[in-house]
C-alpha positions in Angstrom: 35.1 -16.7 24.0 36.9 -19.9 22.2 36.0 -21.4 19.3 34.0 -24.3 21.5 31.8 -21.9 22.4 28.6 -20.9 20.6 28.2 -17.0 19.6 25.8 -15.7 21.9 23.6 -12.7 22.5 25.2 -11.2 25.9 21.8 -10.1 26.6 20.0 -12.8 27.5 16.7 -12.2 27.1 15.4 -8.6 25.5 13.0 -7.0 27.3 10.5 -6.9 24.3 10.2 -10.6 24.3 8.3 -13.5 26.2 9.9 -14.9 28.8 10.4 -18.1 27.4 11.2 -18.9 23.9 8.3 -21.7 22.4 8.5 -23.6 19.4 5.8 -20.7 18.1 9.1 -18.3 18.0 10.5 -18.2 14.8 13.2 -16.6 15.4 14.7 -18.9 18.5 12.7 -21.3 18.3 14.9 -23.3 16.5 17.3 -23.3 19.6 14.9 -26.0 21.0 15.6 -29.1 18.9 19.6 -27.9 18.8 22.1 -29.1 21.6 23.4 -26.8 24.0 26.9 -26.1 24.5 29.2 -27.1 27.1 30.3 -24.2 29.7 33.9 -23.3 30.3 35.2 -22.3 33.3 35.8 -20.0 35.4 31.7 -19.1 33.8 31.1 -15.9 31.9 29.3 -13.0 33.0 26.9 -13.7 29.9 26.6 -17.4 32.1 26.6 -15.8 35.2 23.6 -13.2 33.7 21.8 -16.4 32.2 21.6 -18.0 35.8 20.5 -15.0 37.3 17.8 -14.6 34.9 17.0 -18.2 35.7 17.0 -17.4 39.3 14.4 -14.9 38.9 11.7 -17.1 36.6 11.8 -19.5 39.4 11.1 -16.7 41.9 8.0 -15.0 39.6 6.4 -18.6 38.3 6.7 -20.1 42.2 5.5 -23.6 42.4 4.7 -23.3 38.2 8.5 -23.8 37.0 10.3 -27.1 39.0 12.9 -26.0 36.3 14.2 -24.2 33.2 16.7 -24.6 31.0 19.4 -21.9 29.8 18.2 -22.5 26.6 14.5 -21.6 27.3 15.3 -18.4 27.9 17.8 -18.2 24.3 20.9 -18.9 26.2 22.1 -22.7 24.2 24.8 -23.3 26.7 24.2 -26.3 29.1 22.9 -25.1 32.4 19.6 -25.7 34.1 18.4 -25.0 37.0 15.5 -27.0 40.0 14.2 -26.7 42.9 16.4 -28.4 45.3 14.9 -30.5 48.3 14.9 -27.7 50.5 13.5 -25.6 47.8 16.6 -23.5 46.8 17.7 -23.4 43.3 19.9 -25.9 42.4 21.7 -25.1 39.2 23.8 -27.7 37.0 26.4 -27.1 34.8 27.7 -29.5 31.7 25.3 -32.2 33.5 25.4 -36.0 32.6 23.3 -38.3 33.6 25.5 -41.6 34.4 23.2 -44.2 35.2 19.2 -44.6 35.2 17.4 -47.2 37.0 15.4 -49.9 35.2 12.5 -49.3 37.1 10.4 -46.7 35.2 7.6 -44.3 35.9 5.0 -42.7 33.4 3.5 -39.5 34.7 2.0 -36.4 33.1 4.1 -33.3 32.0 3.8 -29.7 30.6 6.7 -27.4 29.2 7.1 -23.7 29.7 8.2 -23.8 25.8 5.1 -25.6 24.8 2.3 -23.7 26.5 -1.0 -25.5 27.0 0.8 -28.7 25.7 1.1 -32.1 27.6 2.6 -35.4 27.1 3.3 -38.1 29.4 6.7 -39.6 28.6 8.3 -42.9 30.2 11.2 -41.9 32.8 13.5 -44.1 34.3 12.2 -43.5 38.4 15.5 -42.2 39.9 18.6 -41.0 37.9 22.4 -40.5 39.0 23.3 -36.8 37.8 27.0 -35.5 37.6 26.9 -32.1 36.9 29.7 -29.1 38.0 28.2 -26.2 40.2 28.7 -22.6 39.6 32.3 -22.2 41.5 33.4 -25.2 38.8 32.8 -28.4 41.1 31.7 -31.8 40.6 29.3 -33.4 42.3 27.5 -36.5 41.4 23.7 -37.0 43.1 21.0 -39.5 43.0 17.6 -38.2 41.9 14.4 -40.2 42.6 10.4 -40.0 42.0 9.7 -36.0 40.8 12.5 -34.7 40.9 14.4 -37.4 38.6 11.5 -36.7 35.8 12.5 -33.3 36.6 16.1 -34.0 35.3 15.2 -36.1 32.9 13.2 -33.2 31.2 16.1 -30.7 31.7 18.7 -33.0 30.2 15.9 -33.0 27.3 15.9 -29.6 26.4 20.0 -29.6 26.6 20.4 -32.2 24.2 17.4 -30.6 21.9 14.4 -33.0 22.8 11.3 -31.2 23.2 8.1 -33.8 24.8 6.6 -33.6 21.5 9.6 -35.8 20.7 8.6 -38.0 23.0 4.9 -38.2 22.1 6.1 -38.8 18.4 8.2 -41.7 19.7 5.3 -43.5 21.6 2.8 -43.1 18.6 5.7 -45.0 16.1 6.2 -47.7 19.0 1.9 -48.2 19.0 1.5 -47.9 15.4 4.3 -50.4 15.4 3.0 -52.5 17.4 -0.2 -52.6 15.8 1.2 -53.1 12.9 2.7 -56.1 14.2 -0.3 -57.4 15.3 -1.9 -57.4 12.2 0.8 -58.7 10.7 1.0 -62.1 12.9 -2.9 -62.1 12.4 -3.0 -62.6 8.9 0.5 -64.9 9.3 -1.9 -66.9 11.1 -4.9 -66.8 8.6 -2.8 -67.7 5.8 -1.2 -71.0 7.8 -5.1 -72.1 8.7 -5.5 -71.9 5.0 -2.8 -73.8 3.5 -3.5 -76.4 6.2 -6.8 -76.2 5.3 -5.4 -76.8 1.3 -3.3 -79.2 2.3 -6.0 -81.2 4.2 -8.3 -81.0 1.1 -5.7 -82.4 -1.2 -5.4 -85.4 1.2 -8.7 -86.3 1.2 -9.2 -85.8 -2.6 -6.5 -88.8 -2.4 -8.0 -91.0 -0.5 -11.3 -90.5 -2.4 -8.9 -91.6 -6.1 
């Protein structure tokens, strides 16, 4: 370990607790709103335990995880892992997305960290991820329809966004814009009253 690296439990995951850490935890929650740290390479055996564990959630939740992050199982090092288009696991390592399309989707979403909890953020409708693979290369791939959301949501939790975040950030863009629209209606009120005013004084004038 180097001084880049975060101090970590080499145990994963205790057996004692839940299989996902939730913002309930107080203990680890707090791992959720923090940013993960970057892997080194060659990986760990704590990394290298962390994406086995991974490997196995996917296995027992089947079709119910399309994918975790390290740090949902108390690992804040930046690794997640999805379902790949054939269905294996495809795990990414110090992954950056580099380019989103403008063209954007807005779909429901739960969290394994937020149980019972949905949202339904904006995501940009295909993504370009480059991310480095477990024997340390780089690939760079284009993402599109689920699965980019799917990234998008993993890249989240790395950089310690939870969809509440999200949720919070729509209700201050509404609110926002409501506020605005008030705003431009009583702008507009008080213009048909001076005119009004103004119209009032020109007639008294034309009265003297």
């Amino acid at each position: 370990m180097n001084e880049e690296e975060p101090i970590v439990d080499e145990e994963v995951v205790a057996e004692e607790r839940p299989p996902y850490v939730t913002v309930q935890d107080a203990e680890r929650g707090p791992l959720l709103s923090m940013p993960s740290q970057p892997c080194g390479f060659p990986l760990t055996d704590a990394d290298r335990d962390c994406m086995d564990l991974l490997a196995e959630r996917m296995e027992e939740d089947g079709d119910t995880a399309l994918g975790i992050a390290a740090v949902q199982v108390g690992y804040p090092k930046q690794i997640f892992v999805m379902r790949d288009a054939d269905g294996s696991n495809l795990f990414c390592i110090n992954p950056q997305i580099v380019s989103r399309s403008r063209e954007t989707t807005k779909r429901g979403e739960g969290c394994l960290s937020i149980p019972g909890f949905g949202a339904h953020p904006i995501r940009p409708k295909s993504v370009t991820l480059s991310f480095m693979t477990p024997e340390g290369i780089v690939e760079k791939r284009v993402f599109t329809g689920m699965p980019s959301r799917v990234v998008c949501h993993e890249m989240d939790h790395l950089n310690g966004v939870l969809l509440l975040n999200h949720m919070e950030t729509q209700m201050e863009k509404k609110a926002k814009g409501v506020a605005e629209q008030q705003q431009a209606k009583v702008n507009r009120f008080a213009k048909r009253r001076a005119a009004e005013k103004r119209k009032r004084k020109a007639r008294k004038k034309q009265r003297r």
